[in-house]
KOLLOKOL-533703 format. One record per residue (C-alpha): residue number from 1; residue in three letters; x, y, z. Coordinates in Angstrom, 1 decimal. Layout:
BEGIN
ATOM seq type   east  north     up
ATOM NUM  ala      X      Y      Z
...
END
This chain:
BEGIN
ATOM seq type   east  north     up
ATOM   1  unk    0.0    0.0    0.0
ATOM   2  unk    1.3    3.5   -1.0
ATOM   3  unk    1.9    5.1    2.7
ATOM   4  unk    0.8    9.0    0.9
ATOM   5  unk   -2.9    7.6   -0.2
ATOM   6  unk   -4.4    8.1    3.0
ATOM   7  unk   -3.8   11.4    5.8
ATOM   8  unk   -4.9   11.7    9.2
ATOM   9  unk   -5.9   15.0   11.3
ATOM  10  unk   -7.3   15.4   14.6
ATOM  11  unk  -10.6   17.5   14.9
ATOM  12  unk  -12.9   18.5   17.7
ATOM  13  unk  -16.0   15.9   17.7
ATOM  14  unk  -18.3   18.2   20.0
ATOM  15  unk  -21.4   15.4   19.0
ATOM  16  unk  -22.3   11.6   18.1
ATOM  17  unk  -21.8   11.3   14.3
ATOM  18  unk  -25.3   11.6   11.8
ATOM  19  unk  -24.2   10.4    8.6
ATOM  20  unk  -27.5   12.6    7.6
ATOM  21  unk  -25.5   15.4    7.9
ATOM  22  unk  -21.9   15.1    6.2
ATOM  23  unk  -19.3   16.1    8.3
ATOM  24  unk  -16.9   17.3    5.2
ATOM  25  unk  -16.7   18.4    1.7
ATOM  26  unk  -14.1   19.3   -0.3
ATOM  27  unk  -15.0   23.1   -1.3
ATOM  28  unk  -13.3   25.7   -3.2
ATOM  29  unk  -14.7   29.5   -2.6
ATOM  30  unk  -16.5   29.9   -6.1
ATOM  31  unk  -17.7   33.3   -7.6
ATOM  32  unk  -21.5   34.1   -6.1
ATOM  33  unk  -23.8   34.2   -9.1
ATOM  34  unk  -26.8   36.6   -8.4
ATOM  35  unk  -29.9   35.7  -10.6
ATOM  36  unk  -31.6   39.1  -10.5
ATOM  37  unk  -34.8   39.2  -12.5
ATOM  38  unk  -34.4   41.8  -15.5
ATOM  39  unk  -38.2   42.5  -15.5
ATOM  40  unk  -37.6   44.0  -11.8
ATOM  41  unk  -34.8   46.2  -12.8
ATOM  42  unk  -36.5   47.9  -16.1
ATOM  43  unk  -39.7   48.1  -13.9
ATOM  44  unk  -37.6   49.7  -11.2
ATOM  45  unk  -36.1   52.1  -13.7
ATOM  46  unk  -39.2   53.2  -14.9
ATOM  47  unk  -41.1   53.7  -11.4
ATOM  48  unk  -37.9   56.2  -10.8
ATOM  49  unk  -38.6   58.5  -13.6
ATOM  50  unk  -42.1   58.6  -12.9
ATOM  51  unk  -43.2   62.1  -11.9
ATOM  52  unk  -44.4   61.7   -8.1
ATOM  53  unk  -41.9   58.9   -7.2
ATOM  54  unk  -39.2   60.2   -5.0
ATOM  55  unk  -36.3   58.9   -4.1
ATOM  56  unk  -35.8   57.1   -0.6
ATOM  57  unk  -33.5   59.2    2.2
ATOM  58  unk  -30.4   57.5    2.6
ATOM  59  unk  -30.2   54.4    4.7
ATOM  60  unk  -28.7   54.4    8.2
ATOM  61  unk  -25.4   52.1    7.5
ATOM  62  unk  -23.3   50.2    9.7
ATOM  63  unk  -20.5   48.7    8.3
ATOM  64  unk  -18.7   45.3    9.7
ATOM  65  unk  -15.9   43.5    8.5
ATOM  66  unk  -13.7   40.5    9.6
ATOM  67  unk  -10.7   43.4   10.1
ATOM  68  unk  -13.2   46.1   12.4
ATOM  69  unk  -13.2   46.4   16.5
ATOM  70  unk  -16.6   45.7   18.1
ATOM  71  unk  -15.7   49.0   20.1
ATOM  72  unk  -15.8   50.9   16.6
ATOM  73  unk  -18.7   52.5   15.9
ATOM  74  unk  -19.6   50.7   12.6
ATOM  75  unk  -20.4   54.1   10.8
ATOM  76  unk  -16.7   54.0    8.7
ATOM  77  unk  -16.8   51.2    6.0
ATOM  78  unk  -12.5   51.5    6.6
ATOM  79  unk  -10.1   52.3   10.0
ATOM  80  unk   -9.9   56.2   10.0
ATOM  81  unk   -6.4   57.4   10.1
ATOM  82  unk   -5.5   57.8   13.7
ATOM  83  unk   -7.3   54.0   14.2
ATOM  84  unk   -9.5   55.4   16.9
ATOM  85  unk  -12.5   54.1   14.3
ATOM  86  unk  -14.1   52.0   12.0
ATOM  87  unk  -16.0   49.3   11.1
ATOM  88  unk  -17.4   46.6   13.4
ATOM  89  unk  -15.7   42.9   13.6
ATOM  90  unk  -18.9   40.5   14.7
ATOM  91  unk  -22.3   39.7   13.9
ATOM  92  unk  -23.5   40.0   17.0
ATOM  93  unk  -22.1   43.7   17.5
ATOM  94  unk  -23.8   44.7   14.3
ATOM  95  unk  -27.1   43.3   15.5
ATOM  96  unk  -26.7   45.2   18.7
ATOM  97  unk  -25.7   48.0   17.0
ATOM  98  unk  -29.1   47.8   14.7
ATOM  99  unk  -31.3   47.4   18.2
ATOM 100  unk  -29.2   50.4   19.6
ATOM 101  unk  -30.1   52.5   16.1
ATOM 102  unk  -33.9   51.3   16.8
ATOM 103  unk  -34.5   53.0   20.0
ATOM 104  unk  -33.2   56.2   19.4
ATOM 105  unk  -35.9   58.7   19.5
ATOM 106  unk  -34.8   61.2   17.5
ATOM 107  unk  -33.5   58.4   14.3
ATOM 108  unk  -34.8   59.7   11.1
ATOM 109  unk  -37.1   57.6    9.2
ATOM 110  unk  -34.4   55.6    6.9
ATOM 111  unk  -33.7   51.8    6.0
ATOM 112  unk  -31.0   50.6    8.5
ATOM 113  unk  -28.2   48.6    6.3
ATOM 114  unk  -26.2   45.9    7.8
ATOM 115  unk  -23.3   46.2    5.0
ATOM 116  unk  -20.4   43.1    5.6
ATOM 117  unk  -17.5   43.8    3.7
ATOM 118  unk  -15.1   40.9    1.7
ATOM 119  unk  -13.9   38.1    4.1
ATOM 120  unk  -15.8   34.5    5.9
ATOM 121  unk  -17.5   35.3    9.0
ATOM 122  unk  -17.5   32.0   11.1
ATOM 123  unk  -21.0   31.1   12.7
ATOM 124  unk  -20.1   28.7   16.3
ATOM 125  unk  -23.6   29.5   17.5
ATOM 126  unk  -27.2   29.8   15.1
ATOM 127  unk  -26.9   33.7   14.5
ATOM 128  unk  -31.0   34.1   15.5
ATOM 129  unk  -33.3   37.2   15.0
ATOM 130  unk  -36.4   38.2   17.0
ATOM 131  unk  -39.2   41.0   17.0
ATOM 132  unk  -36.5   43.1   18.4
ATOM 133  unk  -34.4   42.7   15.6
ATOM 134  unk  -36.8   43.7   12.9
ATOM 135  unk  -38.1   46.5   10.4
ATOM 136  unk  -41.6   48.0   10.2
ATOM 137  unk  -43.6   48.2    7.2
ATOM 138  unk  -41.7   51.9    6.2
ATOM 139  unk  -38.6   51.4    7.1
ATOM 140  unk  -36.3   47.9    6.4
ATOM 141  unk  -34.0   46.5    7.9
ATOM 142  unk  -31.2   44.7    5.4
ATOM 143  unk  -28.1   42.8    5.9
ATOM 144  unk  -26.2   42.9    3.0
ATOM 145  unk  -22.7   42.2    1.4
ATOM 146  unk  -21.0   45.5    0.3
ATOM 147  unk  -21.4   45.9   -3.6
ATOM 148  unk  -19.0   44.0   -5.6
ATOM 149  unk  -18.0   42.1   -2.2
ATOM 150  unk  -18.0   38.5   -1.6
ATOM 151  unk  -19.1   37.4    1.8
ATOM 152  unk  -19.5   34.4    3.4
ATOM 153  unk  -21.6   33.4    6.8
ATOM 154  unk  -19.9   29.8    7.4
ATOM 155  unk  -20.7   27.2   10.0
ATOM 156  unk  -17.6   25.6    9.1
ATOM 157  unk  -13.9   25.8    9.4
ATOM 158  unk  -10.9   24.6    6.9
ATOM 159  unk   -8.9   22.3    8.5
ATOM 160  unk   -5.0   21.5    7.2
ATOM 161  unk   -2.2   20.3    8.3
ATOM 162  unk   -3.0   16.7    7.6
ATOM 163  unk   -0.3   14.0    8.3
ATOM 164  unk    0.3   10.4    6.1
ATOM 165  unk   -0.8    7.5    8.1
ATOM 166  unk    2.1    5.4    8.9
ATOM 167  unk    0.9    3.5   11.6
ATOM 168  unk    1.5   -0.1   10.9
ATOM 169  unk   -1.9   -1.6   12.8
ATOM 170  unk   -4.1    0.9   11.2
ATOM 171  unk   -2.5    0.6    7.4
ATOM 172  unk   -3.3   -2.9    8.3
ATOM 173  unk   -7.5   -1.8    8.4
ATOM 174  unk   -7.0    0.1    5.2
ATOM 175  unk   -7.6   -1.3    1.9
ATOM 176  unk   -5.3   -1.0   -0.7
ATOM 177  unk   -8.2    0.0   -2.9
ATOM 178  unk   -8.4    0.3   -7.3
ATOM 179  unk   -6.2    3.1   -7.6
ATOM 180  unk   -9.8    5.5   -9.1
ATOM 181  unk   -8.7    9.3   -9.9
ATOM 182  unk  -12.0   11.0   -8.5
ATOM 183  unk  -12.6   15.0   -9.2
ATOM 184  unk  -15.3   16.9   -7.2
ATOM 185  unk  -15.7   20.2   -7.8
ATOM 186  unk  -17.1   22.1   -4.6
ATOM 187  unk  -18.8   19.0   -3.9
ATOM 188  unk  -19.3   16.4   -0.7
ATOM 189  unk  -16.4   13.7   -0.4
ATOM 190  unk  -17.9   10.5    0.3
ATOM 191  unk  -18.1    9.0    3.7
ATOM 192  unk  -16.4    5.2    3.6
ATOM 193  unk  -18.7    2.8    2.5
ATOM 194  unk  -19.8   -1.2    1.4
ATOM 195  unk  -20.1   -1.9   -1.4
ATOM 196  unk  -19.0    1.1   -2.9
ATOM 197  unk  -21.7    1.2   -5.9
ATOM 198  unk  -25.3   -0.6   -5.3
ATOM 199  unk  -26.6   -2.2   -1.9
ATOM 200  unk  -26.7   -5.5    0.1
ATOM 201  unk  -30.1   -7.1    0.4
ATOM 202  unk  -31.7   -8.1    3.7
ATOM 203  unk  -32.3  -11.8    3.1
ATOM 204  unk  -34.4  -12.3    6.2
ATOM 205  unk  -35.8  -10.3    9.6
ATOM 206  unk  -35.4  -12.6   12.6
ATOM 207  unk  -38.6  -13.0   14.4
ATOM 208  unk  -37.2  -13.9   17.8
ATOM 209  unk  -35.1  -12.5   19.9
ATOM 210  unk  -34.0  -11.6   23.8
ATOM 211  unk  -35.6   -8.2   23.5
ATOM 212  unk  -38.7   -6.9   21.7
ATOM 213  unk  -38.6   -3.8   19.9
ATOM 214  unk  -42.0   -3.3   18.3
ATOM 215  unk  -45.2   -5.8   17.7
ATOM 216  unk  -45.7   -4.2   14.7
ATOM 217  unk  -47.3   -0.4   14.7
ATOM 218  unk  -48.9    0.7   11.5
ATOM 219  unk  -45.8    2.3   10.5
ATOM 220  unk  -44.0   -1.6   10.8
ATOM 221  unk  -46.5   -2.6    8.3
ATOM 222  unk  -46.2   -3.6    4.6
ATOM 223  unk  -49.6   -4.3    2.7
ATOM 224  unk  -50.1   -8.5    2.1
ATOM 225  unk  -47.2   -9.2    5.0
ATOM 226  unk  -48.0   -9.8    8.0
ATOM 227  unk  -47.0   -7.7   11.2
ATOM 228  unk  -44.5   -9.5   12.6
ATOM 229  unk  -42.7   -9.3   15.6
ATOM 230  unk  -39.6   -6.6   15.3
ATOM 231  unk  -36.3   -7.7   17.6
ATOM 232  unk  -34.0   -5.2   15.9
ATOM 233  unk  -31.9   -7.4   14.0
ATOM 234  unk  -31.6   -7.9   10.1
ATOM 235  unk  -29.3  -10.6    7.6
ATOM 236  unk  -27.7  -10.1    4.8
ATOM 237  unk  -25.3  -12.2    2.5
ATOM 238  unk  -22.2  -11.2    2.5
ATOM 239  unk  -18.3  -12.5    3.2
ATOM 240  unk  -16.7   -9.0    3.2
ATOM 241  unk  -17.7   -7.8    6.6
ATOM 242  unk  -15.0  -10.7    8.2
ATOM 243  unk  -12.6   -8.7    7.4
ATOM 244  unk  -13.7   -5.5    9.4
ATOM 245  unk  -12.5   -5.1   13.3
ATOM 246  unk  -15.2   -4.1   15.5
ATOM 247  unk  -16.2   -1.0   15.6
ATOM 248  unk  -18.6    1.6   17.3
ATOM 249  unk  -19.6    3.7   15.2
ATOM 250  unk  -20.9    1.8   11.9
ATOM 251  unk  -24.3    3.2   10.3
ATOM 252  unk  -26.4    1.6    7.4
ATOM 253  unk  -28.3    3.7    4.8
ATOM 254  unk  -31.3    2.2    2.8
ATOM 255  unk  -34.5    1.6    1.6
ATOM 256  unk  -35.2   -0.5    4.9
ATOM 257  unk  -39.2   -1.1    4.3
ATOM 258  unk  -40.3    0.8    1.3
ATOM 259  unk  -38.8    2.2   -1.7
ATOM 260  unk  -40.0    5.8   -1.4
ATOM 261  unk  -38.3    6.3    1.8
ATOM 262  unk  -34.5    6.1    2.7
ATOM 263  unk  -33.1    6.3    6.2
ATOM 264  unk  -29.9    5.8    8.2
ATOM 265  unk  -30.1    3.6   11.0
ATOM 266  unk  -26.5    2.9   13.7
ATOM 267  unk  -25.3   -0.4   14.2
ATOM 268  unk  -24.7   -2.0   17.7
ATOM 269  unk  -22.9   -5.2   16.8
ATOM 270  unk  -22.3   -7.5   13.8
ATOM 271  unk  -22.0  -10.7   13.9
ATOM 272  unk  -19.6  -11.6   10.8
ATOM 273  unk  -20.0  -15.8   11.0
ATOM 274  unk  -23.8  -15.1   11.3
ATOM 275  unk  -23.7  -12.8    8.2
ATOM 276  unk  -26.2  -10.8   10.9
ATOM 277  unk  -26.7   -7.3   12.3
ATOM 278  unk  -27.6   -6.0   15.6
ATOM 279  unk  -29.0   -2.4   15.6
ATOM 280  unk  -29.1    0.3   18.0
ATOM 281  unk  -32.2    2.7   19.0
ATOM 282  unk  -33.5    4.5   18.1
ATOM 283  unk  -34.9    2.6   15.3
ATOM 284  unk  -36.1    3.4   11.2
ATOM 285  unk  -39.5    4.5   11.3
ATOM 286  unk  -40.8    2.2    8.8
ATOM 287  unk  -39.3   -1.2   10.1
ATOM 288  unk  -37.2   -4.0    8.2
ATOM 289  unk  -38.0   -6.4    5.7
ATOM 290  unk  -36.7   -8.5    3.7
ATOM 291  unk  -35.5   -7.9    0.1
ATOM 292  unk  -35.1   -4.0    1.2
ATOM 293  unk  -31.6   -2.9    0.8
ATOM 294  unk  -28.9   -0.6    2.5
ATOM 295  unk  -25.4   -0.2    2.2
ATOM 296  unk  -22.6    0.1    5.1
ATOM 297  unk  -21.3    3.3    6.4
ATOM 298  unk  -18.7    5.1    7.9
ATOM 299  unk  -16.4    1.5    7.9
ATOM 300  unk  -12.3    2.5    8.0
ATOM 301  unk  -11.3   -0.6    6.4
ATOM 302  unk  -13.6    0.3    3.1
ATOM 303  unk  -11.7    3.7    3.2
ATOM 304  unk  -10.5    2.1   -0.4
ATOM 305  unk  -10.5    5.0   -3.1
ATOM 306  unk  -10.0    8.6   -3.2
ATOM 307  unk  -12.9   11.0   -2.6
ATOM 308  unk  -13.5    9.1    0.7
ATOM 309  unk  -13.0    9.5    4.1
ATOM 310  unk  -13.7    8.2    7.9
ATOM 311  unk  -14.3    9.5   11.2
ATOM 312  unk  -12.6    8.0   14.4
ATOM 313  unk  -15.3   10.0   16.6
ATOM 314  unk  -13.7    8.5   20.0
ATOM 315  unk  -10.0    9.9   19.0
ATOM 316  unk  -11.4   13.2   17.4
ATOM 317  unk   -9.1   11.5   14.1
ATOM 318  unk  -10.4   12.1   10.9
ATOM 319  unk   -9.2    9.9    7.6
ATOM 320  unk   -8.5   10.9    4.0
ATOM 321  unk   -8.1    9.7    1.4
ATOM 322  unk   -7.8   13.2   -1.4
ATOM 323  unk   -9.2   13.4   -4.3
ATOM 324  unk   -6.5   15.5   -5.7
ATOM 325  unk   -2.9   16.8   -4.0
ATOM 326  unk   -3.8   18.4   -0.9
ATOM 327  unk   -1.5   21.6   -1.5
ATOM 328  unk   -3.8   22.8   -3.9
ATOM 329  unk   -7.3   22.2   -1.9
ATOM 330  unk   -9.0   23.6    0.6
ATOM 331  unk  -10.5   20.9    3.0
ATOM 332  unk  -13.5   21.9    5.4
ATOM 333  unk  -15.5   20.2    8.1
ATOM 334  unk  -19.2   21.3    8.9
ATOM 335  unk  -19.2   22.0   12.7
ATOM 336  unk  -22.7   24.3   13.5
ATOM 337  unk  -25.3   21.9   14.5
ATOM 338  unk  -28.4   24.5   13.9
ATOM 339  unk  -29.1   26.6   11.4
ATOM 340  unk  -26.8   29.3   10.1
ATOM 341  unk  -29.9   32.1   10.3
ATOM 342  unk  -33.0   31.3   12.2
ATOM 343  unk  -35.8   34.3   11.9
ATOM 344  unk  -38.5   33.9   15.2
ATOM 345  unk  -41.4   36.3   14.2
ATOM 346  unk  -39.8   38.9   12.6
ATOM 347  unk  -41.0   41.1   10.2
ATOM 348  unk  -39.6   43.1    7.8
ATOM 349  unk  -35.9   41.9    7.4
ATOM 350  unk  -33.8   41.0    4.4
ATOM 351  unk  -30.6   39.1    3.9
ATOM 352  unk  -29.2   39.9    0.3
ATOM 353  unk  -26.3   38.6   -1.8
ATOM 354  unk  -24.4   36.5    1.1
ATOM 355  unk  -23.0   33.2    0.4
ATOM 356  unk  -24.2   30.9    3.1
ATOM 357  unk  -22.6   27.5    3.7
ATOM 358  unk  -21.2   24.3    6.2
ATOM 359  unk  -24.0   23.8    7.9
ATOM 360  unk  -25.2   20.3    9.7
ATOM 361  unk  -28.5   21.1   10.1
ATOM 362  unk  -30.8   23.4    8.0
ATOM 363  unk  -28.8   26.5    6.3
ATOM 364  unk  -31.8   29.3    6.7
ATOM 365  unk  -34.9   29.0    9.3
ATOM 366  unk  -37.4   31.4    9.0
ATOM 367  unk  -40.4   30.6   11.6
ATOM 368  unk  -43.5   33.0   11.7
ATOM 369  unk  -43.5   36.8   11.3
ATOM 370  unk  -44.4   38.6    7.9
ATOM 371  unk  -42.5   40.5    4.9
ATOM 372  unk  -38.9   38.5    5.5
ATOM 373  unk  -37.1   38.1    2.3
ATOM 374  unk  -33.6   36.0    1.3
ATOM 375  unk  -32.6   37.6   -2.0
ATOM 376  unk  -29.8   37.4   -3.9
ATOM 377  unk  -28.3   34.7   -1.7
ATOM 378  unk  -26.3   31.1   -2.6
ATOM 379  unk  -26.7   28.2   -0.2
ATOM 380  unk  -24.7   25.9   -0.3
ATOM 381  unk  -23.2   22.5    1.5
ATOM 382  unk  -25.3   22.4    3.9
ATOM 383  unk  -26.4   19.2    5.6
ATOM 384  unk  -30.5   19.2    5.5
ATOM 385  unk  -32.6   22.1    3.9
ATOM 386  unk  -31.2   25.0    2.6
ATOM 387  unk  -34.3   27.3    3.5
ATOM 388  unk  -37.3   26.8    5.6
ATOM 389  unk  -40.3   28.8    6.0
ATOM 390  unk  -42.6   27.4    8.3
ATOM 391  unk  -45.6   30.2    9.2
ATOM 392  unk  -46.0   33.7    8.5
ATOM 393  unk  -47.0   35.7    5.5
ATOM 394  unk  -45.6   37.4    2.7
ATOM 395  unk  -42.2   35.1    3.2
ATOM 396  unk  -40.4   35.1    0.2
ATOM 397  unk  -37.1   33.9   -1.2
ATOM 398  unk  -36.2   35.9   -4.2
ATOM 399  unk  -32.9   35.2   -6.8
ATOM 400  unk  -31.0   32.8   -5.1
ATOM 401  unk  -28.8   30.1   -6.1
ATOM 402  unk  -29.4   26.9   -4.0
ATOM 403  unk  -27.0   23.8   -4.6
ATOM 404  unk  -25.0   20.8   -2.9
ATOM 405  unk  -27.8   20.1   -0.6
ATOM 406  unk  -27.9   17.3    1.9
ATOM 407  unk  -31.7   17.8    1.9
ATOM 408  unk  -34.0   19.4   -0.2
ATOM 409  unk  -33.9   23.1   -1.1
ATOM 410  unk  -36.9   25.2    0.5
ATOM 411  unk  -39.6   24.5    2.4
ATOM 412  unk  -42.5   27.0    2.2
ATOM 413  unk  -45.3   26.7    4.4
ATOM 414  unk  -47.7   29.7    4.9
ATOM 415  unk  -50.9   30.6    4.7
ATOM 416  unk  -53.9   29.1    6.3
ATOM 417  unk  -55.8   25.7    5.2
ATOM 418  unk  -58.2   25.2    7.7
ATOM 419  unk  -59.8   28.8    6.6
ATOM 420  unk  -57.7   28.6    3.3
ATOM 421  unk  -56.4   32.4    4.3
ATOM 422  unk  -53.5   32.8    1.6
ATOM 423  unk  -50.0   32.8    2.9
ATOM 424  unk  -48.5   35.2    0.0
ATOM 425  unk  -45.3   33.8   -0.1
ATOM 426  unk  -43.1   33.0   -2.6
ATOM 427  unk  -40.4   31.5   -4.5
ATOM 428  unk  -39.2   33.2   -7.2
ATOM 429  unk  -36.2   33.3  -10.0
ATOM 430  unk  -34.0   31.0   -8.0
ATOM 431  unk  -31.8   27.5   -9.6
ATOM 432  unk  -31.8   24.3   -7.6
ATOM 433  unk  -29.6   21.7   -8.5
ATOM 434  unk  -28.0   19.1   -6.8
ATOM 435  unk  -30.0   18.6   -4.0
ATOM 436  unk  -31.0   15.7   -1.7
ATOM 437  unk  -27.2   14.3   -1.7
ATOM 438  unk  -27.9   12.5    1.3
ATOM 439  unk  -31.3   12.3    1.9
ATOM 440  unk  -32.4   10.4   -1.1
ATOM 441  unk  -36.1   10.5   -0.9
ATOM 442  unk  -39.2   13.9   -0.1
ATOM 443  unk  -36.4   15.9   -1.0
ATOM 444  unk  -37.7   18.2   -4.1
ATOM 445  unk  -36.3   21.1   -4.5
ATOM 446  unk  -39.4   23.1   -3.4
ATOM 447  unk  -41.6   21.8   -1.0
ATOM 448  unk  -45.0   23.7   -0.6
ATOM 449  unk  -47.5   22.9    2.1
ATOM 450  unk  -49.7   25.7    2.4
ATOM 451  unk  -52.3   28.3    0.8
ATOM 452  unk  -51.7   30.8   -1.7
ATOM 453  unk  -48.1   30.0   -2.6
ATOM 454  unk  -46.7   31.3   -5.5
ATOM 455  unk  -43.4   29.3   -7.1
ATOM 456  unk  -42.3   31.1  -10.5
ATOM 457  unk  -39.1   31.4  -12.6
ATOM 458  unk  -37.4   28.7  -11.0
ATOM 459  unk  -35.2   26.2  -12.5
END
């Protein structure tokens, strides 16, 4: 085995691994496409030069930047001479900052702009918005990247300094593997896995057992087969899995009852000479039967070709195998567990043209409240969702590009059925593509639940 094929690195593991939610992805910082409508812009040019139609006061600005003091004011988009002021460092200073602006008597009637100059602004903690924190239905409040600036809100970190395995007893796990030249191009690596392409069957569910995990709810049931009795154990046919050393952290992924829904379910024990799995709680929804299929995940002895990697979550190591020389990539890890943005009730604010991205959860929460818009934005790599509306009216997401999706890409629910009272929100003028890269199944790229919903120009 070539000693340079696979590198090691020790990371923080703050939580039990999810193989729903990649840890990693291999990501180079790409140029943010904007898909502004052109209809809005001529229509917006005309409205100006109507007689009658005066232009707005100049917003109230506070500037931020990765290179600011949080004791700056934030009014100076660059360090004044004598460095006394400037622009502000944090989030969480410019959100203060926009409270502060709010409950001044005296403040003119004016938008108040939240402009983040060029750099990555690392997100440890959900950045989250209340009542406080919003506009009114005159005046806006907007968080924004500075024109022409690229800006990134990231709930990840790039990690380096990786070192070739050379340990002699864990070379001995990892398989020497085909030799495949894999190129991803700000896409996720694969986790290791058996097989590498197609599934392993369940060949039979055993119906007895020391402990009982389910007589057979509805959910357990599959029409013409009878309910069974569930004792959390499956069997499959395979020789391969003799070679592997126990291990505590093994997950399956598959179809485990029906074909229109894929899960992930952890493994307690496998018994190799038995060709038969023991699995942890909490269990699949749907149950286990036979025929279904799944594959193996997160195994280090399949770390076999490059594009994969494993996750030693008890020594914090993490295992590589690159897709390409390591000197000219940039390697990240997904470390926020919540959502990058999560809006509770507000009204009246607007994120616009900010890259979001590394995310484990969902990338962009917006729950309740009115007149919130996410406009102009890319999300990206993120683990689950990229945007979700749940509640609320006149929600909208507006021009956004929305790709490499562990889930799928918005969920809009507004509006009222019971008294079918329209929700007014939207999705408009924004490109999906691929989403639902690890959640295989009720995944689409818009998902609409509610009443008066309007999805147009998207692609």
């Amino acid at each position: 085995m070539q000693l340079l094929k696979i590198y090691c690195i020790v990371i923080p593991v703050f939580c039990v691994y999810k193989p729903s939610q990649q840890y990693f992805n291999l990501s180079s910082l790409s140029t943010m496409t904007n898909r502004h409508s052109i209809s809005l812009v001529l229509i917006s040019i005309l409205l100006s030069s109507l007689p009658g139609c005066q232009q707005q006061p100049q917003s109230h600005v506070i500037h931020v930047s990765p290179h600011g003091r949080d004791n700056w004011s934030g009014r100076l988009a660059q360090p004044n001479a004598e460095q006394t002021d400037g622009p502000l460092q944090s989030l969480i200073a410019a959100q203060n900052a926009v409270k502060q602006l709010k409950r001044e008597p005296d403040r003119s009637p004016r938008n108040i702009v939240v402009q983040l100059h060029t750099g990555v602004y690392s997100i440890s903690k959900t950045l989250s918005f209340d009542a406080e924190d919003s506009g009114t239905d005159s005046i806006a409040v907007i968080w924004q990247a500075a024109p022409d600036e690229m800006v990134v809100l990231s709930g990840g970190q790039e990690i380096g300094n990786f070192e070739p395995v050379k340990d002699a007893t864990i070379l001995q796990r990892l398989s020497d593997g085909p030799g495949l030249e894999v190129f991803f191009n700000d896409a996720r690596l694969q986790l290791a896995r058996y097989p590498n392409e197609g599934y392993l069957k369940i060949t039979s569910v055993p119906q007895t057992g020391v402990k009982l995990i389910n007589e057979g709810s509805w959910q357990w049931q599959r029409f013409g087969i009878p309910v069974g009795r569930h004792f959390g154990r499956i069997r499959y046919a395979d020789n391969h899995p003799r070679q592997w050393q126990p291990a505590p952290d093994i997950w399956l992924h598959g179809y485990f009852c029906w074909d229109w829904r894929d899960g992930f379910q952890q493994v307690q024990s496998i018994d190799a000479l038995k060709q038969e799995i023991t699995l942890a709680p909490p269990y699949h929804n749907y149950g286990f039967h036979q025929e279904q299929r799944f594959y193996f995940l997160n195994v280090m002895e399949e770390l076999d070709q490059p594009g994969e990697w494993y996750l030693d979550r008890e020594s914090g190591v993490l295992y590589l195998w690159p897709p390409a020389p390591l000197e000219n990539s940039s390697v990240k890890v997904s470390m926020l567990q919540g959502p990058l943005l999560a809006f509770e009730n507000t009204s009246n604010l607007r994120f616009e043209n900010i890259l979001f991205e590394l995310g484990r959860a969902n990338g962009i929460e917006i729950r309740g409240g009115r007149h919130n818009l996410i406009a102009g934005c890319t999300v990206r790599n993120v683990g689950m969702t990229a945007i979700v509306i749940d509640g609320g009216d006149y929600q909208g997401v507006q021009s956004c590009d929305i790709y490499n999706i562990g889930g799928g890409g918005v969920i809009l629910n507004s509006g009222d059925r019971k008294t079918l009272t329209s929700g007014n929100s939207f999705v408009d003028n924004t490109h999906f593509h691929h989403f639902g890269q690890v959640r295989k199944t009720t995944c689409p790229a818009i998902d609409t639940r509610g009443v008066g919903i309007t999805r147009c120009g998207e692609t």
